[in-house]
Structure formats: C-alpha cells, structure tokens
PAVOTI-772603 format. One line per 5 residues: their letters; for each residue x negated, y, z of N, C-alpha, C. Coordinates in pm, whole numbers. Atoms other than C-alpha are relative to their C-alpha. Example, Ala and Ser with C-alpha at 12.3 -4.5 7.8 and 13.67 -1.06 7.14 Angstrom:
<nodes>
as = -89:-119:0:-1230:-450:780:-90:120:0  82:-119:-6:-1367:-106:714:77:109:73
</nodes>
This chain:
<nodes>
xxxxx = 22:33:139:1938:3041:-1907:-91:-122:-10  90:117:8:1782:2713:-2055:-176:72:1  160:-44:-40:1386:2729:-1966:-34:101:124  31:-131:-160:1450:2988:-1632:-50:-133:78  30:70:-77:1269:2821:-1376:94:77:116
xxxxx = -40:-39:-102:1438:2852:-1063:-5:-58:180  38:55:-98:1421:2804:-719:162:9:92  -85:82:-56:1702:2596:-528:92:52:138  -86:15:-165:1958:2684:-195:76:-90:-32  -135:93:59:2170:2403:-180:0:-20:147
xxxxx = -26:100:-135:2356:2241:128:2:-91:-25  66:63:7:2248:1975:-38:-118:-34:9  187:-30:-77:1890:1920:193:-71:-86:-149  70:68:143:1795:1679:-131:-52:46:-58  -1:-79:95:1775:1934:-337:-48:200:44
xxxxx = -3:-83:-72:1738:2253:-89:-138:25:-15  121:-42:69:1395:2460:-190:-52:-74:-99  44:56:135:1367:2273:-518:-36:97:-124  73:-93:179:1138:2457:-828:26:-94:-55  26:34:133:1260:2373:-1123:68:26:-90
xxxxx = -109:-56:132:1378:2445:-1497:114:-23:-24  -118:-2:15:1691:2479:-1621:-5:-66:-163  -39:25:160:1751:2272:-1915:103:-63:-79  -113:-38:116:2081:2266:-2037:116:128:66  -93:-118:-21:2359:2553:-1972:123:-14:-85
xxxxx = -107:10:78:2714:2559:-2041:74:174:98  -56:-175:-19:2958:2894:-1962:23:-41:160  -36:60:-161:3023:2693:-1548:-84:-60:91  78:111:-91:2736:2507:-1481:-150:33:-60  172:44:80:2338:2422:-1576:-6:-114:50
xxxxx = 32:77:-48:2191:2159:-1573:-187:-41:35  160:-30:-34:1833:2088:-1435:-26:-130:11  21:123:29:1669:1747:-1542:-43:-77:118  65:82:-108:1474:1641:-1245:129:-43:132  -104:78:-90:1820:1591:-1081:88:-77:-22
xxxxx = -144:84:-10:2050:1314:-1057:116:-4:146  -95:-33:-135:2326:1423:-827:110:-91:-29  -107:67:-1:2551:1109:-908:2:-32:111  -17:46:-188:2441:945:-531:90:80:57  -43:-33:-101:2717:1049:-364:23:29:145
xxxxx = 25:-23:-142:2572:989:-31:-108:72:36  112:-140:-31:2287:1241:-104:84:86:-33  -64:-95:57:2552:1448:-304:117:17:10  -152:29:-24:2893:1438:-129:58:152:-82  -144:-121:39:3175:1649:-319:8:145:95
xxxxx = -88:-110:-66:3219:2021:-230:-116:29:106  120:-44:-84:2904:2037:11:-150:14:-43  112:-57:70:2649:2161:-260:-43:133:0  -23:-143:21:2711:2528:-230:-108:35:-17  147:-92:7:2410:2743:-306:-16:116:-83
xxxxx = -20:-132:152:2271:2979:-547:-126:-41:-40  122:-3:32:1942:2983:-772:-43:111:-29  84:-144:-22:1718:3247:-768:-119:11:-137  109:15:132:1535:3312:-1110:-117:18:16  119:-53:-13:1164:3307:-1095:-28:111:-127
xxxxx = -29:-39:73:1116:3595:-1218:-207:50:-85  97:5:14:732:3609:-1224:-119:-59:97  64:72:-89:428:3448:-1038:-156:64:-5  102:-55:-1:106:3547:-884:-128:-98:4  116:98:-7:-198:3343:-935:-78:-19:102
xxxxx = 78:27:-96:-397:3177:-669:-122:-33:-60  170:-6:50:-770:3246:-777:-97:-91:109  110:-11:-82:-1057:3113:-659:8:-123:76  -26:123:-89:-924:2799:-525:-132:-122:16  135:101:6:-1268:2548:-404:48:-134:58
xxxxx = -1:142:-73:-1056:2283:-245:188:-10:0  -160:50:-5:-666:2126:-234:19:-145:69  13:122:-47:-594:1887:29:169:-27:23  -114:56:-21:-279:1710:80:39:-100:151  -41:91:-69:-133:1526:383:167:-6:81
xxxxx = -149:7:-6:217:1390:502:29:-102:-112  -75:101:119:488:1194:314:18:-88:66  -26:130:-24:428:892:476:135:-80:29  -119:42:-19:713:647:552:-26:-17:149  0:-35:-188:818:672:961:72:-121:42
xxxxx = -46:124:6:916:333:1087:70:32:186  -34:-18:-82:1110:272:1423:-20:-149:39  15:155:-45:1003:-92:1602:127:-87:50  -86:36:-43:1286:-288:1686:-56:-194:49  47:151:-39:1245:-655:1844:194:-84:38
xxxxx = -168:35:-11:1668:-871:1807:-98:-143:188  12:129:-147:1632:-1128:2146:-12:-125:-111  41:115:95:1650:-1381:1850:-141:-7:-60  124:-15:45:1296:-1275:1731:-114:-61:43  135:-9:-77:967:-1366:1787:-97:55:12
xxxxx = 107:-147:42:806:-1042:1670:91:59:-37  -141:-113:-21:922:-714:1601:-36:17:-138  -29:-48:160:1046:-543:1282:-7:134:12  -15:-204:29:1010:-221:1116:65:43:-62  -114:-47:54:1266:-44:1041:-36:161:-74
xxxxx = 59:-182:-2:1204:281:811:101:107:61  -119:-123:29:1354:580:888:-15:125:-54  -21:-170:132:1241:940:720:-122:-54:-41  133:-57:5:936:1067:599:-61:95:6  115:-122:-63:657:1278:726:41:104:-100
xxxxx = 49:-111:117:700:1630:589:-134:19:-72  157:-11:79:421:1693:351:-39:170:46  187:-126:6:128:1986:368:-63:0:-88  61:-11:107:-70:2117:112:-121:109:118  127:-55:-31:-422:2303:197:-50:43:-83
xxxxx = 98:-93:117:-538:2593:-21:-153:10:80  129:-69:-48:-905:2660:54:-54:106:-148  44:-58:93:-1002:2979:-105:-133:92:20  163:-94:-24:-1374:3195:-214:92:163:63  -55:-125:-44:-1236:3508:33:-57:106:-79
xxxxx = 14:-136:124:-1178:3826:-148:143:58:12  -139:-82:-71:-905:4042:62:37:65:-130  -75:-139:169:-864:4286:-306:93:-89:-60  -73:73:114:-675:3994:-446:152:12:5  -148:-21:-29:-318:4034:-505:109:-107:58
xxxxx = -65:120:-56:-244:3685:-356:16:-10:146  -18:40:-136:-331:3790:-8:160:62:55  -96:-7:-31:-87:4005:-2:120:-32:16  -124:106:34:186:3765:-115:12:-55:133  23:159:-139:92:3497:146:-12:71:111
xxxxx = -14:-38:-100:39:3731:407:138:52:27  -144:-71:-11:422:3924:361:94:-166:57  -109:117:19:551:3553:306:-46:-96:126  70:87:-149:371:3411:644:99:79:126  -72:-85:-94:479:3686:840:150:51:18
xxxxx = -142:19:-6:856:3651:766:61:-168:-43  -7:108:17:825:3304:733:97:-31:-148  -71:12:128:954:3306:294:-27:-140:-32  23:132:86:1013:3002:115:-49:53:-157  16:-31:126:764:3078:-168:17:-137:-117
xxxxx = 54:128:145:767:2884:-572:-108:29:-8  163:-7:19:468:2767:-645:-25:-90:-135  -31:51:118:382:2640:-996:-180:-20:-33  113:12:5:59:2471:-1113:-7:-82:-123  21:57:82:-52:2367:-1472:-90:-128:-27
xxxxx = 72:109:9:-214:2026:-1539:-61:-16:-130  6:-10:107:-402:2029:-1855:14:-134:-29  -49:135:54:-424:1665:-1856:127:-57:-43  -144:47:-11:-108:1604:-1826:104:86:-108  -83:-142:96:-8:1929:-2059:163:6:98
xxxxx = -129:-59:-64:246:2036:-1800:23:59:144  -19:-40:-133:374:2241:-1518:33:-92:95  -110:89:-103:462:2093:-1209:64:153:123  6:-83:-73:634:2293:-962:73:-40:160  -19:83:-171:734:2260:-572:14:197:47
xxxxx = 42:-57:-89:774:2483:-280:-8:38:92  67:17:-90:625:2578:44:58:130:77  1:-122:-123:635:2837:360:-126:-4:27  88:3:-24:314:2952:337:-50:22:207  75:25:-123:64:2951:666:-133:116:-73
xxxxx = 106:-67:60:-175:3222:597:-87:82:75  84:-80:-136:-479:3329:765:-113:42:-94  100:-29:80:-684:3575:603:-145:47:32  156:-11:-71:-1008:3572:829:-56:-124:-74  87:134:76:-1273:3386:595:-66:-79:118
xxxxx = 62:116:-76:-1462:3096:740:-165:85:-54  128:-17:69:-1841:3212:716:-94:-76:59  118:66:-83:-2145:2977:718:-156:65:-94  143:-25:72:-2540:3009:616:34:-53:-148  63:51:123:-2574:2988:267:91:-70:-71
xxxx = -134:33:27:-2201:2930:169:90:89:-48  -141:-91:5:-1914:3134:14:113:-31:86  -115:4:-159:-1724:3271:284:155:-73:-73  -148:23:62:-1367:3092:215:108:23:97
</nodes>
C-alpha cells in the first residue's frame, strides 16, 4: 500500500536490501520514488525478480553516544598505456560502507535482543532514522555485528 515502507530482494544488486516507501500503487505494480529503474544496464528486462517485505514495525536504538561512518570510497585500478608518461586511474567499485552504533550498555533493552538474534543468523535488518532538521526519515539497511560485552573505563558509562 502507498506509505508501507518496505524492505527490497531484488536480483537487481542496485536495488537488493533497499528501505524504502511505497508511493504510488496500481492493481500489478508499486511504485517507490527513490528508484529510477529506466538504466537498463543496472535494470536489464526480466532479471528483477524479488519480493518486498512490509516493515511491519521497528525497535528503537536508545541510548546511542556516538555514530561513526566509514567506506564508500571510490576504488581505482592504476593502469600505465606504453604511450604514457604516467599512470591513470581508472575507477572501478566502491568500498562497502559501515556504520558504528556506540551505545550507554543496558542488556534489559529490547534492542539487544534484536541485534543479537540478527548477528547470530547473520539478518539483513531495516533501519530507519528521523532527522528533525531535515523533517524526515531516512532509511537504509545493514547486517548487524553485535557484541554485547560493554566497554568499561574509570569514570565513564560503560558502552
């Protein structure tokens, strides 16, 4: 339905664990804004198959003291032609990205359990995060990594 958020299988890798809304619907199809599947060479004919999976609710990550990010970058391959007199860079992918929760530990929370079920069968969780500046969701998502032994120092909340 228009406004389900959903989360993505496609054999299209483009598009393959993609969060996001559904906003238009007809009786064969939806459509979901953040995609343009005209590129045919990200979106060849007949090799989209998938399904979406309705979010059907979400558990809050409390307590969060830190969010680090790394990855993305662009991955270059050096090449040097015998005509050259220096070499060139050629791109070719980019770095998977990483995200880094750091949280105030507090095993009672109903998030460990999430992240610990979804670590230990390796799940592709949605993950959805409001921006007030911005007045809007964004959403993405991840295979968590979850280790629920806090870090403890002097005179610090264990995280």
């Amino acid at each position: 339905r228009v406004d389900d958020v959903v989360l993505i299988s496609s054999g299209w890798g483009v598009i393959d664990g993609l969060v996001a809304r559904i906003t238009a619907q007809t009786t064969n199809s939806v459509t979901i804004s953040v995609i343009n599947s005209s590129d045919r060479n990200f979106f060849p004919a007949h090799a989209g198959g998938g399904k979406l999976q309705k979010i059907t609710e979400w558990t809050e990550i409390p307590q969060i003291t830190e969010v680090a990010q790394s990855g993305g970058e662009q991955q270059y391959a050096q090449v040097q032609f015998l005509a050259d007199d220096r070499q060139r860079n050629i791109g070719t992918f980019k770095a998977a990205k990483s995200q880094t929760f750091t949280l105030a530990h507090d095993a009672s929370l109903p998030i460990y359990k999430v992240l610990g079920m979804a670590d230990r069968y390796g799940q592709v969780l949605p993950l959805r995060m409001f921006v007030p500046n911005a007045k809007e969701y964004r959403y993405w998502s991840g295979v968590p990594s979850f280790d629920p032994q806090p870090v403890t120092a002097v005179n610090s909340v264990e995280t």
